[in-house]
C-alpha positions in Angstrom: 13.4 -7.7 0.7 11.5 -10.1 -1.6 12.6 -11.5 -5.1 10.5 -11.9 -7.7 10.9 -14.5 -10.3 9.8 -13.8 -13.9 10.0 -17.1 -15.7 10.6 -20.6 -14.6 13.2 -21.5 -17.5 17.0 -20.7 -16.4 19.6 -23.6 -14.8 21.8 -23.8 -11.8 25.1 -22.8 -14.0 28.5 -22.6 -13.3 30.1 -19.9 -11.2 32.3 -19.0 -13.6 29.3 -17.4 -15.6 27.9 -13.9 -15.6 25.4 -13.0 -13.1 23.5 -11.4 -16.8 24.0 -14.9 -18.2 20.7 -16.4 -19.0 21.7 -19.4 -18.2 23.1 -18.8 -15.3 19.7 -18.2 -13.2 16.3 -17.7 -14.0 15.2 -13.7 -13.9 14.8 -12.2 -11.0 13.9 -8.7 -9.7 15.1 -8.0 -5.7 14.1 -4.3 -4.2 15.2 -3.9 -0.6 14.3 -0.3 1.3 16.7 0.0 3.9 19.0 2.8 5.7 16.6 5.8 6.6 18.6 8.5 7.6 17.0 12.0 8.5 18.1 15.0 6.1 18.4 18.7 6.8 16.8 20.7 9.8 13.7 22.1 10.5 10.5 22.1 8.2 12.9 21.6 5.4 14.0 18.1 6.9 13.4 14.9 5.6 13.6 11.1 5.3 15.7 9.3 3.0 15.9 5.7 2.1 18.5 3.4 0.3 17.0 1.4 -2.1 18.8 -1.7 -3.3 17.9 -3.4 -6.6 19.4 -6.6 -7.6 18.5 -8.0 -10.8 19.5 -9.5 -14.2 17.1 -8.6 -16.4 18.5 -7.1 -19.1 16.4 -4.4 -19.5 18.0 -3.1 -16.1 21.5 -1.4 -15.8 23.4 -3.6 -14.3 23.3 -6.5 -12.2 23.6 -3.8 -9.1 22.2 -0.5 -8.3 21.8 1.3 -4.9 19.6 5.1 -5.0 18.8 7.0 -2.6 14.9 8.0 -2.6 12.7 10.1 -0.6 8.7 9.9 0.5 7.6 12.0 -2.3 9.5 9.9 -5.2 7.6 6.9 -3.7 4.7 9.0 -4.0 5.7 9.7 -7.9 5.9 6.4 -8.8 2.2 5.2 -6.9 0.9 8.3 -9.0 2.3 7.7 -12.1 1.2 3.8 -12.0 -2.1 4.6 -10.6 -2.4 6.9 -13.9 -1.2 4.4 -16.3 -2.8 1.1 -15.1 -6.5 1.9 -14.9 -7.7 -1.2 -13.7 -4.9 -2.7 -11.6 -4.9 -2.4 -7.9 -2.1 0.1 -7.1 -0.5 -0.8 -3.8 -1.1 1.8 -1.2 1.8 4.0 0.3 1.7 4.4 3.9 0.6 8.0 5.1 2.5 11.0 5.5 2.9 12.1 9.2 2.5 16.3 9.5 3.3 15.3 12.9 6.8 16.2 14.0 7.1 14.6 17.1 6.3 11.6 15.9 7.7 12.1 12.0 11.0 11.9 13.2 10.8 9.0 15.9 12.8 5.9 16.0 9.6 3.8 15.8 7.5 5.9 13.1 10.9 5.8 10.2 11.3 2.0 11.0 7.0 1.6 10.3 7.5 3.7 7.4 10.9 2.1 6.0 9.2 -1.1 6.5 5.5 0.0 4.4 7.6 1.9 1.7 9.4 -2.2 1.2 6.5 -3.3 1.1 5.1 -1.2 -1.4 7.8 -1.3 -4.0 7.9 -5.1 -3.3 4.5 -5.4 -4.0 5.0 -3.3 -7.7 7.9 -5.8 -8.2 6.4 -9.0 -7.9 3.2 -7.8 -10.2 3.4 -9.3 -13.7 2.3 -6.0 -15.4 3.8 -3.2 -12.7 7.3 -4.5 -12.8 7.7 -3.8 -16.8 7.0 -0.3 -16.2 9.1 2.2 -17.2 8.7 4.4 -13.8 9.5 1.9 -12.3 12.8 1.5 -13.5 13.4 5.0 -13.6 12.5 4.8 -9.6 14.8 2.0 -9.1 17.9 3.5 -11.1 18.1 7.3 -11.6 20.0 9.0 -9.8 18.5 11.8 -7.7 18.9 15.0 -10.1 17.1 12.5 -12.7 14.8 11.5 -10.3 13.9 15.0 -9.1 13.4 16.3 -12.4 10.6 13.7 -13.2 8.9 14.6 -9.6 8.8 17.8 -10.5 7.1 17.6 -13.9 3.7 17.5 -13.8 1.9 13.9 -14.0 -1.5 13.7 -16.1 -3.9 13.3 -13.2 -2.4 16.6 -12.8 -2.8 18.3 -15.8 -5.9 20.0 -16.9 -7.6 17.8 -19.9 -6.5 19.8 -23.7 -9.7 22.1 -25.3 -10.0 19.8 -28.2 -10.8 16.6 -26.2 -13.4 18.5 -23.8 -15.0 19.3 -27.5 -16.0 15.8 -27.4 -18.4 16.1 -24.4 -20.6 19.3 -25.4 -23.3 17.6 -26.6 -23.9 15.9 -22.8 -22.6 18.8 -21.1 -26.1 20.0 -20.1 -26.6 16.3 -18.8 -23.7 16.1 -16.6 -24.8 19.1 -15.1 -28.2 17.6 -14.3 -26.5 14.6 -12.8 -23.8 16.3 -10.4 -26.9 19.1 -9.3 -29.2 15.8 -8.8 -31.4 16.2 -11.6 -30.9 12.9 -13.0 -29.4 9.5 -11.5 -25.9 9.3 -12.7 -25.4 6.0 -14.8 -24.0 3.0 -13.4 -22.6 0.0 -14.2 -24.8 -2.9 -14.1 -23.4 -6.3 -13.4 -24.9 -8.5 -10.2 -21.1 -10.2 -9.6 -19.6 -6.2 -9.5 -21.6 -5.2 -7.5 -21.4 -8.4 -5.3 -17.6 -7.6 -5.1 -17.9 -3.8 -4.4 -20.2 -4.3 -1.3 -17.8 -6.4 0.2 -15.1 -4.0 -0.5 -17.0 -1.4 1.5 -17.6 -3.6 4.0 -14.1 -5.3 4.3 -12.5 -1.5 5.1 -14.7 -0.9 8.1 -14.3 -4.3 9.4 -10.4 -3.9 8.4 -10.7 -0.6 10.4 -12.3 -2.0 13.5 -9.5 -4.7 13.7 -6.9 -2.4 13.6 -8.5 0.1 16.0 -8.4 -3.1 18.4 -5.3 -4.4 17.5 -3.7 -0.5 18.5 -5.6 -0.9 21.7 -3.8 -4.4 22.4 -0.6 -2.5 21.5 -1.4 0.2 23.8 -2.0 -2.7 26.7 1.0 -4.3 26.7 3.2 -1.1 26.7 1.2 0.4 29.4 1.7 -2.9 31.4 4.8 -2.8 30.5 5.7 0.3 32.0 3.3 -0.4 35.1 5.5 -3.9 35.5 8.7 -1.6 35.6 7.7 1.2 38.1 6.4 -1.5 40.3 9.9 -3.8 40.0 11.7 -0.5 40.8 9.1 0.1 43.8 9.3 -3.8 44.8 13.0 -3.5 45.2 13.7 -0.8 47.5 11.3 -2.2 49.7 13.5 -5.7 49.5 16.2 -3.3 50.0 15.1 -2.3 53.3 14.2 -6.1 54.8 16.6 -8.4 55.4 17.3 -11.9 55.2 14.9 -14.2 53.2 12.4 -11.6 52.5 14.7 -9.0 51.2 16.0 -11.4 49.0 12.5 -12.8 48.1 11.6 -9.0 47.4 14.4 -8.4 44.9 13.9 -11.2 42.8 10.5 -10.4 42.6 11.5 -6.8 41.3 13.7 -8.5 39.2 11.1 -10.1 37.5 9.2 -7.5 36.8 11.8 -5.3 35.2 12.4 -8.7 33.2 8.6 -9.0 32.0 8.5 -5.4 31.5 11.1 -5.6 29.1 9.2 -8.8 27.5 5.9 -6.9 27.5 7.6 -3.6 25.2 9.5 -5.6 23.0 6.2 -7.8 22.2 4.1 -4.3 22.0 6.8 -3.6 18.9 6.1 -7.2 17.6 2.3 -6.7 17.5 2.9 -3.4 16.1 5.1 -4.5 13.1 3.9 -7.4 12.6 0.3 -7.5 13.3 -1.4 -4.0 13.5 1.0 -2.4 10.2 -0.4 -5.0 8.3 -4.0 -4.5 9.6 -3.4 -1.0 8.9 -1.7 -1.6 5.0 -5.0 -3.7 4.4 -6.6 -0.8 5.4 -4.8 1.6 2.8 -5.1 -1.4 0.1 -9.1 -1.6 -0.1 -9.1 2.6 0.1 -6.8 2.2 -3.5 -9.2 -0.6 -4.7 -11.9 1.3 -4.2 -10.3 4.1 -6.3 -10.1 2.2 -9.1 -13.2 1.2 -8.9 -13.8 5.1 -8.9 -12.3 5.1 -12.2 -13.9 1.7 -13.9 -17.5 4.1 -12.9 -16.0 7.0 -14.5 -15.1 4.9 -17.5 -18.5 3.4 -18.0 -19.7 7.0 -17.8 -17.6 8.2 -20.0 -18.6 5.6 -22.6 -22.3 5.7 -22.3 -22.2 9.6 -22.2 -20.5 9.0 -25.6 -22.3 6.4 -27.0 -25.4 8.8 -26.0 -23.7 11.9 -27.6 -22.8 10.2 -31.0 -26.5 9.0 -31.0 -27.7 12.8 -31.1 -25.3 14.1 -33.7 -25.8 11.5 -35.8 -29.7 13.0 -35.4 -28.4 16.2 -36.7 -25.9 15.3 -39.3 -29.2 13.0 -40.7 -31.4 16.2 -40.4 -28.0 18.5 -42.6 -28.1 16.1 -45.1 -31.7 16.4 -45.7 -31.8 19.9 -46.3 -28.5 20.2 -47.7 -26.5 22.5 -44.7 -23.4 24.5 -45.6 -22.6 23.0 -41.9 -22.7 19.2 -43.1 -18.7 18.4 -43.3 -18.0 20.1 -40.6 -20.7 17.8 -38.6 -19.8 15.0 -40.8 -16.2 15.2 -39.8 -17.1 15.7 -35.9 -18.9 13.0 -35.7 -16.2 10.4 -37.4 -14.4 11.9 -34.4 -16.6 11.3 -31.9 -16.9 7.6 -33.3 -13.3 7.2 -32.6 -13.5 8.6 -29.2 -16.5 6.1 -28.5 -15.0 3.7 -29.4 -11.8 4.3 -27.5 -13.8 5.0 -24.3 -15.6 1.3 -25.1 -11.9 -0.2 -25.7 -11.3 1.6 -22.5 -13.9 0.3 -20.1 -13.1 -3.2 -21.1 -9.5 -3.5 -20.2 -10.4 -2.2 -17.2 -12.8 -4.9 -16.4 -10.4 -7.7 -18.1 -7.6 -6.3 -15.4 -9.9 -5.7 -12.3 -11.4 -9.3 -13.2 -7.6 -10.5 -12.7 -7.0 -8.4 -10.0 -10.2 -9.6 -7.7 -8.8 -13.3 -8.0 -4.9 -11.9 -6.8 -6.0 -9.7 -4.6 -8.5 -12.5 -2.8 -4.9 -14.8 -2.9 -2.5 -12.2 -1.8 -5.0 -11.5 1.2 -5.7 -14.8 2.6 -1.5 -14.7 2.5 -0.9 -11.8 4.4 -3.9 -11.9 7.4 -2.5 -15.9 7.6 1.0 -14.9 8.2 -0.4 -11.5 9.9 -2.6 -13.6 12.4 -0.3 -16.7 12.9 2.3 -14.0 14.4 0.1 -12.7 16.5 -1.1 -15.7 18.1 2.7 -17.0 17.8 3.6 -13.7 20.0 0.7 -13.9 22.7 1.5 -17.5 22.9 5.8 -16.7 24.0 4.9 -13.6 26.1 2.2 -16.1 28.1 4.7 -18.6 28.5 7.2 -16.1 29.4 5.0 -14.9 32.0 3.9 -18.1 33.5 7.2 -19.2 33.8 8.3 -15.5 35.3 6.1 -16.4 38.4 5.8 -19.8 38.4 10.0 -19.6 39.3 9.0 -17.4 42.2 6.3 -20.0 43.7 8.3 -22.2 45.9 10.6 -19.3 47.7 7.1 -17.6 48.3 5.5 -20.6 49.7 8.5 -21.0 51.8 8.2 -17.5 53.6 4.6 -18.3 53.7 5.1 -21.3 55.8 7.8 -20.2 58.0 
């Protein structure tokens, strides 16, 4: 759960005063993703989540509300924000396991319960994402609400309207050229952009490469762990049949290693949570980054294929009104429209460099936050299961040199 603070202003206040008072406490927004509890049987089964929103901005109902919520309304929401904010760095969902083994296991809900917090967290605490509508919607309906808006159609979905693919005819041949090769599709031209996008590309595979090595650390100290138990099971039987000091010496050294074995899992589930997840979210976060930068190319595009297109008709409309065409307010009109659309596709383009210009510097902020905390636990971790270790056998040293001697 994390709380998310809108202004500074508000006081300490009085008990006695509503939690909506303005007075009482300065806005806040709290979204905590807890309870997953499995739903129906066989393929039709499913997740669900309680999520628990604590607020007092007004625009919410209520200082209170608990909803239950499934993968696919998470999925909603990321959809409908990723379609609404061009330029903002969507938070990434975790993936959907097809899996079943592993869809339903103790481990995989508790990785996904704990990505699906972070992921509505993450919309909370944004200064443009938490005004949204859908997000509210997400956070309040109740689930015959919320599964009528999932079901509608969202408009990355919906196939664009006749009248606005009108707009593009005059490039159509020229798109073609571009998507069979013909001709070098247009791009953006800006050395700091492309600065930024490079590294992008190359933070994911070194992102990737991390977390393929921070799985196989994982996988380490749970298959040590395990070989730590079989041989503490092995170690004392064989104390079992000595006697004396050496039996006894035996069994506490099986003891131990049931002890570290335990130690070594419960670490493997640390590193997991705490330092490969995260690995892994970073992971997810440059993949949506580098969708939007997807859609800031397809912007620019957009707006020079338009700014290339009004260029030609005004060509013809000047040619019409020389010799006086029948056709002329029809072309005149059309072109007035396509001014409009060019200059909407220019208006366009340049919020979405304004926002992704914001976004660079949080995103640069917000990652230097999360590896520091991501790495410090790791090393905090290796650090308490060494120790643990060391101490472990160091205990056993002096009854060992004893048999040793005698």
């Amino acid at each position: 759960m994390i709380t998310t603070q809108r202004s500074p202003t508000g006081g300490g206040g009085g008990g006695s005063q509503s939690p909506r008072s303005p007075s009482s406490q300065p806005p806040f927004l709290s979204v905590s993703v807890t309870d997953p509890a499995k739903m129906g049987n066989g393929v039709q089964a499913y997740i669900s989540y309680k999520v628990i929103t604590k607020t007092n901005l007004p625009e919410y109902q209520g200082s209170e509300k608990i909803v239950i919520r499934r993968y696919t309304d998470f999925v909603w929401l990321c959809d409908r924000l990723f379609e609404k904010y061009k330029g903002i760095f969507i938070p990434p969902l975790p993936e959907k396991s097809t899996v079943e083994k592993f869809r339903f296991s103790a481990e995989f809900i508790e990785m996904r319960r704990q990505a699906l917090d972070t992921f509505v967290n993450r919309i909370a605490l944004h200064h443009e994402l938490q005004q949204s509508e859908d997000l509210r919607t997400f956070l309040q309906a109740d689930e015959q609400t919320m599964e009528r808006a999932r079901s509608q159609d969202t408009g990355i979905f919906k196939k664009k309207p006749s009248d606005l693919m009108s707009i593009f005819r005059g490039v159509q041949s020229k798109v073609t050229d571009v998507v069979l090769g013909k001709e070098k599709p247009v791009e953006e031209s800006n050395s700091e952009y492309d600065k930024f996008k490079k590294y992008i590309f190359e933070l994911e595979d070194h992102l990737a490469e991390a977390q393929k090595h921070a799985y196989r650390l994982v996988k380490r100290h749970r298959e040590l762990g395990q070989s730590l138990a079989d041989f503490g099971k092995a170690i004392k039987l064989l104390g079992a049949c000595e006697g004396d000091a050496l039996g006894t010496a035996f069994s506490e050294l099986g003891a131990k290693s049931e002890m570290l074995s335990i130690k070594l899992q419960r670490e493997a589930h640390h590193l997991l949570m705490n330092f490969e997840e995260p690995l892994k979210d970073y992971v997810r976060a440059v993949q949506s980054i580098k969708g939007t930068i997807t859609e800031r190319a397809n912007a620019f595009r957009q707006q020079c294929e338009l700014t290339e297109t009004i260029k030609l008709k005004e060509i013809d409309l000047n040619k019409m009104r020389l010799i006086r065409s029948e056709k002329m307010l029809d072309a005149e009109h059309e072109y007035e429209e396509l001014k409009v659309a060019g200059q909407e596709a220019t208006r366009r383009f340049e919020t979405i460099v304004k926002l992704m210009n914001e976004e660079i510097v949080r995103f640069q902020d917000q990652k230097t936050q999360d590896m520091g905390r991501a790495f410090h636990e790791f090393a905090k971790g290796q650090a308490r299961l060494a120790n643990a270790i060391a101490d472990a056998w160091r205990s056993l040293i002096p009854k060992l040199d004893s048999l040793s001697v005698s």
